[in-house]
N, C-alpha and C positions, 0 to 999 in steps of 0.2 A: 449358593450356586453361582457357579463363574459363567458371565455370559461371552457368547461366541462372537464377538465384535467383529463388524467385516464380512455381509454377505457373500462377498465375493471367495472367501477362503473357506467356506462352509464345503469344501469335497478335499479328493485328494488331489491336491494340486501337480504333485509330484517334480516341485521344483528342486530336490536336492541332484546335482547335475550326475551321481554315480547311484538312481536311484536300480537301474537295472544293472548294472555290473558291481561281478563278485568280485570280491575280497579273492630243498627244490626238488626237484626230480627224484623221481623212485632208482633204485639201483638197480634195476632191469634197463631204462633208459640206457641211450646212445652214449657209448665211453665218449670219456673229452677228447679222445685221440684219434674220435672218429672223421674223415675226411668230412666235411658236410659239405651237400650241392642239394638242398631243398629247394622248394620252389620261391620265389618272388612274393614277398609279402605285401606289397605293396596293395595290391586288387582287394587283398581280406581287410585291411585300416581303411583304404577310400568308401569300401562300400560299408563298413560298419558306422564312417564317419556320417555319411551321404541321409541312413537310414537313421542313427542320432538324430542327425538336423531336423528329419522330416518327422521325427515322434515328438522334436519338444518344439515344432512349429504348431501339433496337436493342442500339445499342454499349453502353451502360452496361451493360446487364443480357448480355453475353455467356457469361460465367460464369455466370449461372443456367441454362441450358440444360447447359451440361455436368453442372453438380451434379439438377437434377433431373430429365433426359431420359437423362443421361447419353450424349450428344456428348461425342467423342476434341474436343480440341484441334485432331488436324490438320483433322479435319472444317468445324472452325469456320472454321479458316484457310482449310478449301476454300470455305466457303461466302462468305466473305468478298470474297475473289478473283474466285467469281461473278459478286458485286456489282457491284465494279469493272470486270470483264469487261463485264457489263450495260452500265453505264455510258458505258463506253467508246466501247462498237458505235451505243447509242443516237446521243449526242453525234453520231457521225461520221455516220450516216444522218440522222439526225431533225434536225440544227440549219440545213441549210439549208432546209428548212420554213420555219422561222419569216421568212427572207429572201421568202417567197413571198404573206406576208400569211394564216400559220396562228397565229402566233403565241397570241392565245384560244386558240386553239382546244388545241395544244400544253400551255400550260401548267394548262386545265384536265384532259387525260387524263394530264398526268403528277401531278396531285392526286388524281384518280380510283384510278390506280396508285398512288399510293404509299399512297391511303387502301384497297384492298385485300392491300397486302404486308403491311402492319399487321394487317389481320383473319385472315391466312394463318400470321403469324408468330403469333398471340394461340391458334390454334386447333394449333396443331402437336405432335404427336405423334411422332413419325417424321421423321428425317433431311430426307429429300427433300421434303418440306413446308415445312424450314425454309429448304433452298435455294431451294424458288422464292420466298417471300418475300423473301427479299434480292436477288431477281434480279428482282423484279416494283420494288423499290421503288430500284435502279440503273437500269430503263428511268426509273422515273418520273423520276430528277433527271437523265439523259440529254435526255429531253424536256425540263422546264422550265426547265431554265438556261439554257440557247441563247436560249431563246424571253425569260425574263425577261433578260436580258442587252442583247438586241439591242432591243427597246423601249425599257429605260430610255437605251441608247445615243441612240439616234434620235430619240428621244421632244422633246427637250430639248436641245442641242447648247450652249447656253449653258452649263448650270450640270451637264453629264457629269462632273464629278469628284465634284460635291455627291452629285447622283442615285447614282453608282455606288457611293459609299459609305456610303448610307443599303440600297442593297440589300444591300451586305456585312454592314452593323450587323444585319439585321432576322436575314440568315444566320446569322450568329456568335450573336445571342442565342438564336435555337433552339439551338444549345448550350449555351448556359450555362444555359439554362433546362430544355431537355432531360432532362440527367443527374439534377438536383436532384428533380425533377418523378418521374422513374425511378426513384430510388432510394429517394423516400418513400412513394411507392403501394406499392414491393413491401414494405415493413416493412409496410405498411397490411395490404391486401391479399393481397398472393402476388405471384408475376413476371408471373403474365399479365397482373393489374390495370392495370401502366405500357399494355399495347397495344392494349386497350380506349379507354382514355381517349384515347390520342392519334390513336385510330380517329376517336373521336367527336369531337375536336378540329378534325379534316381533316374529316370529316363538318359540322362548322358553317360551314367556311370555303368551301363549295360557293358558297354564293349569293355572294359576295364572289369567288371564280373568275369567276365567269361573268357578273359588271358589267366585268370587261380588256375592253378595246376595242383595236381593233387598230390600231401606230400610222400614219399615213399621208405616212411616208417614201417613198425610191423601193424598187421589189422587185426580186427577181432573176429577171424575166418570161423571160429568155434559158434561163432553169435550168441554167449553169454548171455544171464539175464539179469535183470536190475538185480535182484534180491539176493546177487552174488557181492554185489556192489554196498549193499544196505549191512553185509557181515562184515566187513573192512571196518576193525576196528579204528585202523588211522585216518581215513577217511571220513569216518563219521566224525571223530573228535576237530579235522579240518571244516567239516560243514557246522559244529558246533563254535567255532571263531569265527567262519563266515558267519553267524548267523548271529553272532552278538553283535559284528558290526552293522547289520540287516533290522536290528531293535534301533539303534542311533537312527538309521536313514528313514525308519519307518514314523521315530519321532519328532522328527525332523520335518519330515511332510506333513503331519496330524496338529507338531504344537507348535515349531519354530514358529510358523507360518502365520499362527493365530499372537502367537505371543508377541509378533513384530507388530501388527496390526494393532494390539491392545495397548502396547507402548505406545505409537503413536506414529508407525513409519507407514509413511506413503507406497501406493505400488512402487512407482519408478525407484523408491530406495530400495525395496526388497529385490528385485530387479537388480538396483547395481550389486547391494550384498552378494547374491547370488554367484553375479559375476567374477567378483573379488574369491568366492570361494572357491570356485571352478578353474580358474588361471595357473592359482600353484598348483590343483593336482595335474591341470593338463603339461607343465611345466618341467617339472621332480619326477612325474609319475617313471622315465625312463634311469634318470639316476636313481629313486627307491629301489627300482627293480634290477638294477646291478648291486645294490645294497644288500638287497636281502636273499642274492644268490651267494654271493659273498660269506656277510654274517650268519648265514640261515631261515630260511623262511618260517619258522615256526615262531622261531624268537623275533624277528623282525614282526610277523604279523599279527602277533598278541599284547606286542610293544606298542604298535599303531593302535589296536583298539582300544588296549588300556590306558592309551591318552585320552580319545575320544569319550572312555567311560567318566573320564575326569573332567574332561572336558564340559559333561552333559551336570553335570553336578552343578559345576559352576554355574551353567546357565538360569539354574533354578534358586541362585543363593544372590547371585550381585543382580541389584535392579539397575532401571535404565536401559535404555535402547541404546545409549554408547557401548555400554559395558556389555549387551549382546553382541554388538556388533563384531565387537574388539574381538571377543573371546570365540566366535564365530566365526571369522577372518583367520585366527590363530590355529583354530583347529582343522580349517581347511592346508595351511601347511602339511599337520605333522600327516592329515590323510593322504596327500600328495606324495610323500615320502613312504608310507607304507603301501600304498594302493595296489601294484602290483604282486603284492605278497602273499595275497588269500589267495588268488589262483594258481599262485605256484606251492605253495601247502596242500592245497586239493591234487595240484597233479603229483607231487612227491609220494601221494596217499596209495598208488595207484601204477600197474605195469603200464609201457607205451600201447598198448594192445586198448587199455580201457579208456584213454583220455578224455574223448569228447563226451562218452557216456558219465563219464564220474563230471565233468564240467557242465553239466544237461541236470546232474542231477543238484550238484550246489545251486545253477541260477533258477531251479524248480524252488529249492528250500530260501532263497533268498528273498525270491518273490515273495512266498508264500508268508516266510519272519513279519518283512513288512509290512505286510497286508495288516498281517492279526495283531504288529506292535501298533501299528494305525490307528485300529479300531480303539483298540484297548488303552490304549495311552490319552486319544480324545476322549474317552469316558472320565480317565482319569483327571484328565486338565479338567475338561466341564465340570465336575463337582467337586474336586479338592481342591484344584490352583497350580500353577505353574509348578511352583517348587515340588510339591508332591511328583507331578508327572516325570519333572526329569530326574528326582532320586528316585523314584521305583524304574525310570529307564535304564540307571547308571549300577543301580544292584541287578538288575538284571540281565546287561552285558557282565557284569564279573562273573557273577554266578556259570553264565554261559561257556564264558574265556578259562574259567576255574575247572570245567569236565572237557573241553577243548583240549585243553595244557596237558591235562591227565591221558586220555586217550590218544594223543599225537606221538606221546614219549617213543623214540627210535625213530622219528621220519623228521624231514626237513631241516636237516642238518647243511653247515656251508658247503660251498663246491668250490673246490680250488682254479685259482684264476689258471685261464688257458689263452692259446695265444687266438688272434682275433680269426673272427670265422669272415666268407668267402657269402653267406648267403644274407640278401639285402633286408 
């Protein structure tokens, strides 16, 4: 039996920086010839940045609640679960909204939300205070992903790889900025300090919410239902790559985390590793996503994960905390490069009419991948051992990627370079 070394790693940490965002265009989509004068992207990155920061100022500081409220661990994990629970339900209810022309509207109550799970989490005393905060601040990125997904989608049809991976970078840097930000307020101050400030963070980016303009693509006037969405055979085969990459992030969280720890790395190394992962995707993330508008999103996005499935092999074959390190650092490249490619494969799956719902419903499945690759992969580690966990994680992204490949066949093909677009 392999022990859990590392009290403190005993939940879901959720430190992999793209643990909630997913992995081109449908031929109904906007010709390339088409004039574009969408709205200002800028309000949908600040505040999806803003609301990052303020989820993994959450995660970093987990362990402070148990040492000074003193929360069980399983607690935390329950509360965690919540989150994602939240999340999830949101996602699948609230993302065809945005299809209907709510989008504003969405993604400033899920700023609203997320800037009161912050103020619930900063004042909590008591268990169940600290679950709804994480349950207030899983509706809020329920609501505004869908909603910022599906506009930058739309918005722009020319330069969707650029755009989609300037939203990832803005993502990922509220984690890298997050932690940092987290973990110097509480030396400063105390643990509440980090939830204050990033209250008031989301508090400045109100007026900057509420200049989104909503974009003026076609809407889902019919109001569709999911289950029309769940027949899309290319669709499904797209949530079937998102979701092989969704086993890596889930493994990621469950064993990296423990396996660093058993090697012999300190927080603050795990900490910098982290960092070091997060930089190139926040980085590349816009160059991938001209890449893979380019070459194609299907082949670009099943490229990216079947490195990652290689990648996760290794993990479980070279010992040594260098050699984690290394090959950990390396794999955060090639996802920086591919990053914005799952969500442009999803939206390829799919008319302009369904974006944000079919985007609602990958970050529903992606959550969910993780969760159960979570569970089930710490079982694995706990009584086989590292190497075990990460081949059964790395055969089980192929296997995933391998009905993926098969079901996608005829979508996400290249798009021919166009001349530059007019919208920011």
């Amino acid at each position: 039996m392999r022990k859990w070394k590392g009290r403190k790693n005993r939940r879901f940490s959720r430190y992999h920086p793209v643990f909630r965002y997913g992995l081109g265009l449908a031929t109904t989509m906007t010709s390339p010839n088409t004039p574009i004068s969408g709205p200002n992207l800028l309000p949908y990155y600040l505040t999806v940045f803003g609301m990052s920061a303020g989820l993994a100022s959450v995660v970093t500081l987990l362990a402070e609640f148990r040492n000074n409220l003193g929360f069980s661990e399983f607690g935390i994990g329950v509360s965690v679960a919540a989150g994602l629970g939240a999340a999830f339900v949101a996602a699948l209810l609230l993302g065809p909204q945005a299809d209907r022309g709510r989008a504003p509207w969405m993604l400033r109550s899920g700023l609203l939300l997320g800037l009161a799970g912050l103020v619930v989490v900063a004042v909590a005393t008591e268990f169940w205070q600290f679950m709804l905060g994480r349950v207030l601040m899983g509706v809020a990125f329920g609501a505004a992903q869908p909603a910022a997904r599906r506009t930058v989608i739309v918005a722009d049809p020319q330069n969707l790889g650029r755009n989609l991976g300037r939203l990832g970078a803005f993502d990922v840097a509220g984690f890298v900025v997050g932690p940092a930000a987290a973990a110097a307020l509480n030396a400063l101050g105390g643990f509440r300090v980090p939830f204050w400030t990033m209250a008031v963070l989301l508090a400045l980016l109100i007026p900057t919410a509420w200049r989104a303009q909503s974009d003026t693509a076609a809407k889902d006037i019919e109001r569709r239902r999911l289950i029309d969405l769940i027949r899309n055979r290319h669709l499904l085969g797209a949530c079937a790559v998102v979701s092989a990459y969704f086993v890596f992030i889930g493994a990621f969280e469950s064993v990296w985390i423990l396996e660093m720890d058993h090697r012999g790395a300190s927080q603050w190394q795990i900490g910098v590793v982290v960092t070091f992962i997060a930089l190139p995707i926040a980085v590349l993330a816009p160059w991938g996503g001209k890449l893979a508008q380019q070459y194609g999103s299907r082949k670009w996005a099943v490229a990216m994960v079947a490195t990652c499935a290689v990648f996760s092999a290794l993990f479980g074959l070279f010992p040594g905390l260098l050699a984690l390190i290394l090959l950990t650092v390396g794999c955060g490249f090639a996802e920086g490069i591919g990053f914005p490619s799952g969500p442009m494969l999803v939206s390829a799956s799919v008319p302009e009419d369904r974006q944000a719902a079919a985007q609602g419903l990958a970050s529903a499945i992606e959550v969910g991948t993780a969760a159960v690759a979570a569970l089930g992969l710490a079982a694995v580690y706990a009584t086989v051992g590292n190497t075990a966990a990460w081949l059964v994680t790395s055969v089980t992204m192929v296997v995933l990627l391998a009905v993926g490949w098969k079901l996608t066949a005829g979508t996400g093909g290249p798009q021919p370079k166009v001349a530059q677009s007019s919208t920011k």
